[in-house]
N, C-alpha and C positions, 0 to 999 in steps of 0.2 A: 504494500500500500504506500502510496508517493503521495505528498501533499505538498501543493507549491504555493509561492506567494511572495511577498518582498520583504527584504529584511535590511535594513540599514542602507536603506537604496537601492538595493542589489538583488537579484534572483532569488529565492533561494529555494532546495528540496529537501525535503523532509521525509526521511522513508525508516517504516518499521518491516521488519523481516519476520520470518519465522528464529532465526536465529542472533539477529543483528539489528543495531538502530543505527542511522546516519542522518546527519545533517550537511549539506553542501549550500554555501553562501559565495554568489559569484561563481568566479572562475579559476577564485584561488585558496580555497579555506575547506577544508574537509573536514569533518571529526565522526570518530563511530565509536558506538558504543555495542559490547554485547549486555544480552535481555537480562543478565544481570543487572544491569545498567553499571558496571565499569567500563569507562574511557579503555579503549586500547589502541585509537589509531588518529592519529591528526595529523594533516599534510597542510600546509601555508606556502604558497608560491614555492613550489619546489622543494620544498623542506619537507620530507618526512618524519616522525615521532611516534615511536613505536613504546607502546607502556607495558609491560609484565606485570605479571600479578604479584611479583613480588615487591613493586612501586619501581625497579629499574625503569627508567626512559630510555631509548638508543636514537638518536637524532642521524637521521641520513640523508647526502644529498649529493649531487654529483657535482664536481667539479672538473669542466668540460677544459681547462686548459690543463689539467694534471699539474698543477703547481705547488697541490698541496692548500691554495689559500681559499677558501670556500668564497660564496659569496656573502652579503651579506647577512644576518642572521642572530638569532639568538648565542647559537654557540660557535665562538669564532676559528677554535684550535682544534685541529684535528690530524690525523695521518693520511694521505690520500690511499685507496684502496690500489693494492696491489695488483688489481683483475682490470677496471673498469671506470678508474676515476672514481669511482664509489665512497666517498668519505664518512665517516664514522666515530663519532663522543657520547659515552656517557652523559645524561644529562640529570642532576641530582640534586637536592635540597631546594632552596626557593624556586633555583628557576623548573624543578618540575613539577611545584606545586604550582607556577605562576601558569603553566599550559593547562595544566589540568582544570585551575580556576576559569582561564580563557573558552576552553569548552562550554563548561557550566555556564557560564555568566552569557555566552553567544544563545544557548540552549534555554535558559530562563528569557532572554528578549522575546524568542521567537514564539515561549507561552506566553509571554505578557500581549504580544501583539495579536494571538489566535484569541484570547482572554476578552479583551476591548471588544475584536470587529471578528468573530468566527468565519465570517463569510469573506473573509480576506484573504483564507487558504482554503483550498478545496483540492480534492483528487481530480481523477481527466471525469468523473463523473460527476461535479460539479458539491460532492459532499463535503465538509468538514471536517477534520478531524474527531471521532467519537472519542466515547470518555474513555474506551480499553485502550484507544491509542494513547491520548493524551496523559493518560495513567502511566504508561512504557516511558515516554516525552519526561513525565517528571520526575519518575523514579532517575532516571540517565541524569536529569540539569541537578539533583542532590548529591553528585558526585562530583565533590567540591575537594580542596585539599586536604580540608581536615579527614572527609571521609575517607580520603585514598591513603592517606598514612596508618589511619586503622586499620584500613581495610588489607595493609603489606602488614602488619604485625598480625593482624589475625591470621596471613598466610602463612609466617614464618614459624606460629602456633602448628600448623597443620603438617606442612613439608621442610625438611631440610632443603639447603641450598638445591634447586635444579642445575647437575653439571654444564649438560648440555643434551641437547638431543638430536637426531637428523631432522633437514629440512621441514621434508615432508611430513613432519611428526609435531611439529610446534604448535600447534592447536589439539591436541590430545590432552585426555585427561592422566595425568601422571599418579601415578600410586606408588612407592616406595618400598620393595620387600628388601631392600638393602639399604646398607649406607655405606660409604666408600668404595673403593675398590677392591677387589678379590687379588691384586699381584701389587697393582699400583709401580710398576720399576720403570716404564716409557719415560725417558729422559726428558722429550718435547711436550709434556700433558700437568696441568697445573691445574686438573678441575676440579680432586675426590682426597678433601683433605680430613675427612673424617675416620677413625678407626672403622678398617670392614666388618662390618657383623652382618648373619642374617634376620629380620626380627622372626622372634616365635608369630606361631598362627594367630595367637587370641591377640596380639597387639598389634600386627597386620588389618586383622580384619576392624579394630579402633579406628586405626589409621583411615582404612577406605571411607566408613564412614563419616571421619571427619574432613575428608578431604570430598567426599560426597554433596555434605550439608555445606561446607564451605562454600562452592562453585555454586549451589541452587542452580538458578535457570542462566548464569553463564555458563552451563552443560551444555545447553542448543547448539552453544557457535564451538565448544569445542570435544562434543559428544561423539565424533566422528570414531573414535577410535580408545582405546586405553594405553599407557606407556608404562610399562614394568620397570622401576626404574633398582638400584641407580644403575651402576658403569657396568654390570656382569651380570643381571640378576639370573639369567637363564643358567649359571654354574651351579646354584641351587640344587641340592640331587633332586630328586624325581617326588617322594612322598611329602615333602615339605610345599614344594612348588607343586604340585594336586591341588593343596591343601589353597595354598593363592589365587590359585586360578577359581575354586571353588568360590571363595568371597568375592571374587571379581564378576561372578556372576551372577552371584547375588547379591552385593551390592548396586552394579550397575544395570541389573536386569530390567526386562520388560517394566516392572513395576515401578519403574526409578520415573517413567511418564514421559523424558524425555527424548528414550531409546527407541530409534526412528522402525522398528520390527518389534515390540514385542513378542514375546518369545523365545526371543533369535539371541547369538551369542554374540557383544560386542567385540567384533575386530580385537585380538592383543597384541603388541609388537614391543619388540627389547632388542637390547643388544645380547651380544655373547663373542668374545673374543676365539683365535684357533686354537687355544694351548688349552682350554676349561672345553671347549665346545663339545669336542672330541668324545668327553665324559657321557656322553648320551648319543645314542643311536638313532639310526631311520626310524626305529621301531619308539622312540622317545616320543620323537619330534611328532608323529604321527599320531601319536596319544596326543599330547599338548594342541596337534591342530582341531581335534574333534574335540576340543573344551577352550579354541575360540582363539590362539596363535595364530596369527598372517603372515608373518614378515618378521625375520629376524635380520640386525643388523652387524655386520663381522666390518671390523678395522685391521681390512689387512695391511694399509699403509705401504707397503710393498712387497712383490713377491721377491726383494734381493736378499736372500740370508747375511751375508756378512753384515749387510747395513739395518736390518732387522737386531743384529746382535751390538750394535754399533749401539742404535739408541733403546739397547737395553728393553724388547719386548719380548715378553717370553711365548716365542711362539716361532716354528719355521713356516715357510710358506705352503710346504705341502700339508702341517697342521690344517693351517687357514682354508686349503683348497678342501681337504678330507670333512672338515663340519660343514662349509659351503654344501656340497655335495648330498653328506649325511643329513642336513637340515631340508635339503630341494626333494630327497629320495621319500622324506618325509612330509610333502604334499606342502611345505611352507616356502613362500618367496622369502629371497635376501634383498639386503640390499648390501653390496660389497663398497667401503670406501679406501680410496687410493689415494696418497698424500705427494704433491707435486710439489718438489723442491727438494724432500727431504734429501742429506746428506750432499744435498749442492753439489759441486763440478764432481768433486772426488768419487762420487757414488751413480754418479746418472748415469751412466753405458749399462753396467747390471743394473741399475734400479729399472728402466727401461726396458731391458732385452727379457727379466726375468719375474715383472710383471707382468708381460705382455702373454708369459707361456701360465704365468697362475692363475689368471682371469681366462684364458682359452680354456684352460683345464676346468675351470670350476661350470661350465654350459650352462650361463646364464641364457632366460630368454626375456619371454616379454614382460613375465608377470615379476619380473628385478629390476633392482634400480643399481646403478652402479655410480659412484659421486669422485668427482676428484675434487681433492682439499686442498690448499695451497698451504705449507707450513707458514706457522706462525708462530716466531722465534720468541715467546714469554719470557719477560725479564724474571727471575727467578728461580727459574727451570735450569736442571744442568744440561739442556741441548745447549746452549750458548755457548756455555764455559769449554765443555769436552771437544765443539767443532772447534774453538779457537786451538786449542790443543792439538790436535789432530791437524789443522791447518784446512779443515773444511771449510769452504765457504760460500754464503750462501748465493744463490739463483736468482738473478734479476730475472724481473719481468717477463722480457723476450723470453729466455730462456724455459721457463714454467711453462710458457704457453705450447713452446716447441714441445717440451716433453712429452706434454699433455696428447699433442698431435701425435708424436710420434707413437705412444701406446695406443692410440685409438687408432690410428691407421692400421696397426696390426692385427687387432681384434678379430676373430673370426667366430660367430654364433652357431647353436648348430641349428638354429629357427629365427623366427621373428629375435630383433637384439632387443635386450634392456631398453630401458628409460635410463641415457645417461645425462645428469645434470651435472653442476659447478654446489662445493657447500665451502659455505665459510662464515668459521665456528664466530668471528666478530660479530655475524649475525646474527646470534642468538639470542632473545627474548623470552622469556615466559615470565 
């Protein structure tokens, strides 16, 4: 439903969704909110502002000369993106309460003006906004500063830090049967600083439902799917992880109201590295997909073992290819990610030649997504420290991109190919 009308001189639409609310003013101010009514998206002439649920803001915008110097804007400092001009800051404390009020406060006008003259906005059928709309409309313009800083402590109540997750996965509802990592020794990885444990079942299934009641009806816009989190959860043996998937489906099941089949099993998807993966079979995997597993995601980073051993992950590339496999034999997509750059000059001939025979070996098809990453050298991290050591150094630009080229030129499917995209992990919001 779209309601138009004029708002500070200018155009503007008004649309409520089954999952989403938006407000568009002119031709350069965007803001949406999900039916929760939290803010998650506001765009202003070019500037993008991405909000998580954890009250993180990510501010993004392109900068068409690659100079590095944005144009004008709220947040002036940034690093230019290493893919696309794509630039990228943090954006935290006043000024992301000041966007967040900016939302509210466009969203409060645009009631005070339907409020006055009703017949000022109408749909293309010439109606008004009704009260179930205008009810959506106000709950969204209450999400003012103060409520969005609550509203990030009442998450930080429910979930541990969210590491990161794939792309395609960032609107999932995340649920937690881990915390940390299961090896944690990747040299280049600064995400899972918590002791690994698994939790017991009766505190899991606490979790889902607080992380349940948390979301309410921001479910709709990110009800798509479930995220097992954290960084390994599918290492979990077999009886314990039953026992997960069990709450997961009752938690989020048909009755939850806003699971688009009741009935039906929501979508799960996780990660699982090649050295844990292994631990479970076709015959696993194939259990776990008939109680609602789609898509498991493996970081092979590369099929080159020395440089596998280099930045310290415990795993060879025929591990990686062997669960790849074990998991597809077992009726589940992957999604495989490969890391461009890693090990810079010194390492790119085998990272190249011996990625290109891991990913041939693993027969990916359509129902896979395959992602290349570009390293992202974290201050902190002993990737830094050991390449300066070692005298690795890292991969401009040009050079990433060739990589990149050159392992997909080799690719060979044995059907329809994957779904291959670009991920970068700078992107990441929830």
């Amino acid at each position: 439903m779209v309601f138009r009308g004029q708002l500070d001189g200018r155009l503007a639409l008004a649309s409520v969704k089954d999952t989403s609310v938006s407000l568009a003013v002119g031709s350069h101010w965007i803001a949406a909110w999900d039916r929760g009514g939290r803010l998650y998206s506001l765009w202003k002439s070019g500037h993008t502002f991405r909000r998580g649920l954890n009250g993180r803001v990510l501010h993004k915008w392109t900068d068409h000369s690659r100079t590095g110097v944005p144009p004008a804007g709220p947040s002036p400092q940034s690093e230019p993106s290493s893919y696309d001009a794509r630039s990228r800051v943090s954006v935290e404390g006043t000024e992301a309460d000041a966007l967040v009020d900016e939302a509210s406060a466009v969203l409060r006008r645009m009631l005070d003006v339907v409020a006055l003259d009703p017949a000022a906005w109408s749909d293309r059928s010439g109606l008004s906004p009704d009260a179930a709309s205008l009810a959506v409309f106000e709950r969204c313009a209450r999400f003012d500063s103060k409520a969005a800083r609550a509203d990030a402590d009442r998450f930080a109540e429910v979930l541990s830090p969210v590491g990161i997750l794939p792309p395609d996965q960032y609107l999932s509802i995340v649920v937690q049967a881990t915390e940390g990592c299961s090896f944690g020794t990747c040299t280049f990885c600064d995400l899972y600083h918590e002791r690994y444990r698994v939790k017991p079942a009766d505190e899991f299934s606490a979790h889902a439902v607080a992380v349940r009641d948390y979301l309410g009806d921001s479910a709709l816009l990110r009800g798509r799917s479930v995220f097992l989190g954290a960084a390994n959860a599918l290492a979990v043996p077999m009886p314990r992880l039953l026992e997960f998937f069990d709450t997961i489906e009752r938690v989020f099941g048909g009755s939850a109201g806003w699971k688009p089949a009741p009935g039906s099993v929501l979508p799960v998807h996780a990660f699982v590295d090649g050295f844990t993966g292994l631990h479970k079979t076709a015959a696993d995997y194939r259990v776990l997909r008939e109680r609602g597993l789609r898509k498991v995601y493996v970081g092979l980073e590369s099929g080159h073992d020395p440089l596998l051993a280099f930045v310290r992950k415990p795993a060879t590339s025929r591990q990686a290819v062997d669960t790849v496999r074990a998991v597809k034999d077992g009726g589940v997509s992957v999604g495989v990610i490969v890391m461009a750059g890693l090990g810079g000059r010194r390492f790119s001939e085998g990272h190249v030649a011996d990625t290109v025979a891991a990913v041939n070996d693993m027969e990916l098809d359509e129902g896979d997504l395959l992602y290349f990453s570009d390293l992202v050298e974290v201050p902190g991290t002993a990737y830094p420290q050991l390449a300066a050591e070692a005298d690795v150094r890292s991969l401009p630009l040009d050079d990433r991109l060739a990589q990149i080229a050159a392992i997909r030129a080799r690719l060979v499917f044995p059907a329809a190919p994957p779904r291959v995209a670009r991920y970068d992990v700078r992107e990441f919001v929830y």
